[in-house]
N, C-alpha and C positions, 0 to 999 in steps of 0.2 A: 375357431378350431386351433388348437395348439400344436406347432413344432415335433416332428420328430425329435427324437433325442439326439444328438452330436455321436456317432462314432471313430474309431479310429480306421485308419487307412489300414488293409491288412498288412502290408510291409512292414510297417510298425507293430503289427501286433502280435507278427513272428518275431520279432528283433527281441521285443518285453518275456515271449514265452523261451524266449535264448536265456532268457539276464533273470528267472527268477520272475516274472510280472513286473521287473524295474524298467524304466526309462527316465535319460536325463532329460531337461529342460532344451538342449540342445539336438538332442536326438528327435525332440517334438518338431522341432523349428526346421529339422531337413527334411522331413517329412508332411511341412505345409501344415502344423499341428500348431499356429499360433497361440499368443497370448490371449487372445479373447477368448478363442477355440477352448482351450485349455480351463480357462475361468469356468467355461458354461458346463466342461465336462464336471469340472470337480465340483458344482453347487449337482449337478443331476446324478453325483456317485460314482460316475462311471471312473473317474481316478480321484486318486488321495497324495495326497503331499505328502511324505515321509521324513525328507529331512531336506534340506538348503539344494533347493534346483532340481530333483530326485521326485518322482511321481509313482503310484503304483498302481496298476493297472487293472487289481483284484479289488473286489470290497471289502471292506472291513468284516464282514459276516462272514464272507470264502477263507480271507488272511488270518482270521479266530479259529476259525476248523482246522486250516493247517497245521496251525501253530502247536493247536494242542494232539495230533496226532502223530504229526510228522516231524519228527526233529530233524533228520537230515535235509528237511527240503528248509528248516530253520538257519541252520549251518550256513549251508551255501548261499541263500539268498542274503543271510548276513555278511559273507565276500564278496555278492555281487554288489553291494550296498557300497560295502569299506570299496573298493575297486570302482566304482563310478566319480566315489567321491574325492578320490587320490586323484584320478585322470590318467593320461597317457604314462610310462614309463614306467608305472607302478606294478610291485610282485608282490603278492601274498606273503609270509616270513611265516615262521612259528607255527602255531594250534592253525594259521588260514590256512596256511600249505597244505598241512595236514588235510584237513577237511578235503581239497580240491584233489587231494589226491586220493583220496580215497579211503585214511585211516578212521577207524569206528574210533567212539570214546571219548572225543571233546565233550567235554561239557557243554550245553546250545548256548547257556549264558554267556559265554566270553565275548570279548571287544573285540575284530579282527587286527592283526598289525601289518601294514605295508610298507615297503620298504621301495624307495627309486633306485632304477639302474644308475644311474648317474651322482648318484647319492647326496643329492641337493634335499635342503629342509624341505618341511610340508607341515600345515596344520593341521592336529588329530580334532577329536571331537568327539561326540557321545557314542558316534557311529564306527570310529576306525580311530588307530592310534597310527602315528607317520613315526618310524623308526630309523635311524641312520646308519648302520651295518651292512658289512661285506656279504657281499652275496653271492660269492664264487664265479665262478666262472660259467655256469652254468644255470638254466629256467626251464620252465616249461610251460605249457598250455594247456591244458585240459577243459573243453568244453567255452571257449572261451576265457574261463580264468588264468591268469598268469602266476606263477608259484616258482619257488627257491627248488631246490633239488629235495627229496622228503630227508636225507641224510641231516642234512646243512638245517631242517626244520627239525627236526628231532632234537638234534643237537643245542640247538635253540628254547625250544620248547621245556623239552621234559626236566630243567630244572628248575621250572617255575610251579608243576602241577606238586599236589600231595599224594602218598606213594601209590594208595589205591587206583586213579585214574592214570600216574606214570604206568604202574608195570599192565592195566590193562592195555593202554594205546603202542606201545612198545611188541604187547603181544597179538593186537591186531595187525600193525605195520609185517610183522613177521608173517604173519598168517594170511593176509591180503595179499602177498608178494611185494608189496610197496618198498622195503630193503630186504636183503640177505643178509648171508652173516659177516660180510664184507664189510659191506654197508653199515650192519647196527654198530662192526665196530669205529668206524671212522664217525659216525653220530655222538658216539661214546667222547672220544677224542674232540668233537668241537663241542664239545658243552664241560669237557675240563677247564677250570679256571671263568667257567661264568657265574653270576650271581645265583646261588644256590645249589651248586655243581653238588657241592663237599657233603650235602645230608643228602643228594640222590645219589651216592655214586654206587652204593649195594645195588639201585633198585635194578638197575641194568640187570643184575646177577638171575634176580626174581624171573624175571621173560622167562619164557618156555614155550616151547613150540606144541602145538596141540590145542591151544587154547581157540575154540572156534567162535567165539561170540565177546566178548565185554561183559556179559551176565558169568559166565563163567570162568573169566578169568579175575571178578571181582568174588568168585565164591573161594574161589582155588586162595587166593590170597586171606581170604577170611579162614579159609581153615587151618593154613600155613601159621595162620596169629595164635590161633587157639592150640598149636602143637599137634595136627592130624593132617598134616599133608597128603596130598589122595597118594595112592599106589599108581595111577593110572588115570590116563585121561582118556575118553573116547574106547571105553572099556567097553566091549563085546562080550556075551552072552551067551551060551549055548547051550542046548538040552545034551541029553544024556547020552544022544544017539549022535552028536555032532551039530544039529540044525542050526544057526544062528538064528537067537529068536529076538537080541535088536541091543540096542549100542548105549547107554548110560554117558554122559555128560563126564561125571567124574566115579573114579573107583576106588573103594577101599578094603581089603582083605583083614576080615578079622581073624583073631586068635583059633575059633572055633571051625573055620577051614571055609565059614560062607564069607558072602561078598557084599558088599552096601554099594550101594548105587546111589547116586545122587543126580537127581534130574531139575534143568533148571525151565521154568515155562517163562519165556519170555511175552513182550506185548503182543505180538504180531500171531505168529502161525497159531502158539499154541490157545489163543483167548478165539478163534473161529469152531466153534461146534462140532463140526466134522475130525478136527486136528483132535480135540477132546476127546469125541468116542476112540477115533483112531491110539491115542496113547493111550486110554484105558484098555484097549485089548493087548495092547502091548503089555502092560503095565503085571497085568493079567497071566498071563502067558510068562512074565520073568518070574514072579511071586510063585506061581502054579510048581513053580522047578524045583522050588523044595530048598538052593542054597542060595537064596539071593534076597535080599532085606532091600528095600527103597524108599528114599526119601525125595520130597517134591517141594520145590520151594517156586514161589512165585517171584516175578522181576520187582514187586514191592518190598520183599524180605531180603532180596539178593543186597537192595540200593543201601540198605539199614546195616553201618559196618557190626559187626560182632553175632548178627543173628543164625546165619549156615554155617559159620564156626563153633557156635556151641550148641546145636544142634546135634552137628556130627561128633563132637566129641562126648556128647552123651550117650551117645549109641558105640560107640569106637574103643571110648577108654575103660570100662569095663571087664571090654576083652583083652586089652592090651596092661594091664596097670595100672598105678599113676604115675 
């Protein structure tokens, strides 16, 4: 008769559902989670080696699904990952902070970067790069992660991205509450005079508040390129009697006194069936009004620079010129 399988203690496997499904080698060992233990767990599945002393507590089939559906739970568990493997002392800096604080927009691909309070070296690696930078006077925690102020990460960060993903994270940061305008401007001011400052320093300018998503504030900049900058963002609707009959993404007011809508369908709400029919009665109801033109793009067409820029300006310029 064969063995049950080996599990883990539940103490430990609220600790792993804290950190992302991650635990260290050391975290095993307080928890009575030996070296043999450990062997028998990872040939039966039950955990996976990840990177130097770092175990993960998901399978490789769960970790596939996530990956490809969930990028923010990518994000983070990519901090909890760089942040195990730095150890104590250690703060998130840059695109990490970002993420732990809550700004949309990173790219999933990046390296995280951590930085010690103490500002002593540290070896980076596939998983995390060790940085040596001031780091204010100021951290915080969130969720157990450790992070720079998002100001001090901004400032950081946004002169390393291309301008696309700058002016979108810049216009999440704003619209998340993560800085004010206080704040965007002292971000401004620590990323003067770093490597790459001098070709982001417009982008700043770009930000605008209204932007409620990363899909639409990568469309907003796409149309900006093509010379159709919307009129309005989170542009409202109304019939003839007053009703509000529902709210557009972006707005542009043609020549001929109607109005183009542009709607963006992202991964999430809008690809669920229900969310479908629900915007097609919408959709319905704006079109039905007699001055309103709409256009829909999907978050495939949004990612693809140049495509909702010349879109709209084939509908736009027309009315407008050339």
């Amino acid at each position: 008769m064969s063995r049950p399988l080996p599990i883990l203690p539940k103490k430990l496997l609220r600790l792993a559902a804290e950190q992302q499904g991650l635990l260290t080698i050391d975290q095993c060992d307080v928890h009575g989670v030996d070296r043999g233990r450990r062997a028998r767990l990872v040939a039966a599945g039950t955990l996976r080696r990840v990177a130097r002393r770092i175990l993960d507590t998901r399978s490789a089939d769960i970790a596939g699904r996530i990956a490809a559906r969930e990028h923010d739970h990518v994000r983070l568990r990519k901090v909890w990952l760089a942040q195990l493997l730095a150890g104590p002392g250690s703060v998130a800096v840059g695109r990490a902070a970002l993420v732990v604080a809550g700004v949309h927009g990173i790219p999933w691909e990046f390296i995280p970067e951590m930085a010690y309070l103490d500002g002593r070296y540290g070896r980076s690696s596939e998983h995390v790069v060790i940085r040596q930078m001031d780091l204010g006077d100021r951290h915080f925690e969130r969720n157990g992660l450790r992070y720079t102020e998002p100001e001090r990460a901004l400032g950081q960060a946004v002169p390393t991205m291309d301008r696309r993903t700058a002016i979108a994270v810049l216009d999440s940061a704003r619209h998340r509450g993560v800085v004010d305008e206080e704040g965007l401007a002292r971000a401004r001011e620590i990323a003067r005079g770093r490597r790459g400052s001098a070709g982001s320093t417009r982008w700043w300018d770009e930000s605008v508040e209204g932007a409620e998503s990363v899909l639409e504030s990568l469309a907003r900049t796409d149309c900006v390129d093509a010379g159709v900058p919307p009129d309005e963002l989170q542009v409202k609707v109304f019939a003839p009697d007053g009703t509000l009959l529902g709210r557009g993404d972006m707005g542009f007011r043609l020549a001929d006194g109607r109005l183009l809508v542009v709607e963006i369908d992202g991964a999430g709400v809008h690809s669920e069936l229900a969310a479908l029919f629900r915007d097609r009665s919408r959709q319905n109801a704006l079109v039905a009004q007699g001055g309103v033109l709409i256009l829909r793009f999907t978050w495939r067409e949004v990612r693809e620079p140049g495509a909702v820029g010349q879109a709209v300006r084939a509908v736009v310029r027309p009315h407008i010129g050339p």
